[in-house]
C-alpha positions as CSV (number, residue, x, y, z in Angstrom):
1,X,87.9,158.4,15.2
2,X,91.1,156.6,16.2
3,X,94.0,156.2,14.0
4,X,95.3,152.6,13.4
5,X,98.8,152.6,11.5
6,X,99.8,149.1,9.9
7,X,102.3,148.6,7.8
8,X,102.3,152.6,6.6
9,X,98.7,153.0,5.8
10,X,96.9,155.1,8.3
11,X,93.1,153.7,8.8
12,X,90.7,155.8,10.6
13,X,88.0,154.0,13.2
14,X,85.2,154.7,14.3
15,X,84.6,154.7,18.2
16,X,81.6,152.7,19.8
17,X,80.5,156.3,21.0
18,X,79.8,157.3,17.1
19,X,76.7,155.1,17.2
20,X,75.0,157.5,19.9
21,X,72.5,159.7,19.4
22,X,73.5,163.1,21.9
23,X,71.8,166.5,22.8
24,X,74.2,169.3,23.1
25,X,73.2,172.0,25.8
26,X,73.8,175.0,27.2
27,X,72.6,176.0,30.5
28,X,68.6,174.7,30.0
29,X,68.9,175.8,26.2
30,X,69.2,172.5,23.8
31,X,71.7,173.9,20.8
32,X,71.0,170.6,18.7
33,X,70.4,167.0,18.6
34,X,73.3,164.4,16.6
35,X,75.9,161.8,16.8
36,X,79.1,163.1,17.9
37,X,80.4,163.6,14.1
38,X,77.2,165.6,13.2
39,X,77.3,168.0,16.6
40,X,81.3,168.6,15.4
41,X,79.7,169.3,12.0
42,X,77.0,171.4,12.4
43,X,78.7,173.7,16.1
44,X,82.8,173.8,14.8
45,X,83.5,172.4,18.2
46,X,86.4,170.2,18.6
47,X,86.0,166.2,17.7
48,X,88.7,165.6,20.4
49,X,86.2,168.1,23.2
50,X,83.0,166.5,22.2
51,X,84.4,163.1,22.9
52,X,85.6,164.4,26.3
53,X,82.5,165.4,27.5
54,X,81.5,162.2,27.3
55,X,83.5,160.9,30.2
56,X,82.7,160.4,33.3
57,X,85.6,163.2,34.5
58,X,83.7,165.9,32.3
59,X,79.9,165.1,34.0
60,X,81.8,166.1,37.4
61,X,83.1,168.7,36.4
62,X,80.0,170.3,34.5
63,X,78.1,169.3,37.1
64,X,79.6,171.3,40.2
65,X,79.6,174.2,38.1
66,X,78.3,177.0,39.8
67,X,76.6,178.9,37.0
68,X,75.5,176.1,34.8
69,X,75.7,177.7,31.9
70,X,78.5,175.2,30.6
71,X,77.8,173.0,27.6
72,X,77.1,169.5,28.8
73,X,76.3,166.2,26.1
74,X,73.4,164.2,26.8
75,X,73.1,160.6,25.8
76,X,69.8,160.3,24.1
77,X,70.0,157.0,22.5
78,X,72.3,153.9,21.1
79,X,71.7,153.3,17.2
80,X,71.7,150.1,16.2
């Protein structure tokens, strides 16, 4: 979520990337299945990472890891 400030009030939107469903792994192992806010829920891990590893910089990197044992998001589906 993104926070809009007009006027003094702080307002708190959603990014399109809310409406996906994900799979969060690591290595071969799926930890769970979500939307980014239930992944951040249900793990502890950091809104801010989880939205990261989303980009297009963070599949490069993850994917010359030598070990792959990193945790990597897979896009699943788009909820309408």
């Amino acid at each position: 979520m993104r926070r809009i400030i007009s006027g003094g009030i702080t307002h708190m939107s959603r990014s399109p990337k809310d409406k996906y469903i994900y799979a969060l792994y690591k290595g071969e192992e799926n930890l769970m299945d979500g939307t980014l806010e239930e992944i951040h829920q249900k793990s502890g891990l950091q809104m801010k990472f989880l939205r990261w590893m989303t980009t297009p910089s963070a599949s490069r990197r993850l994917t010359r890891s030598v070990q792959n044992k990193r945790m990597c998001l897979v896009l699943i589906e788009k909820v309408m």
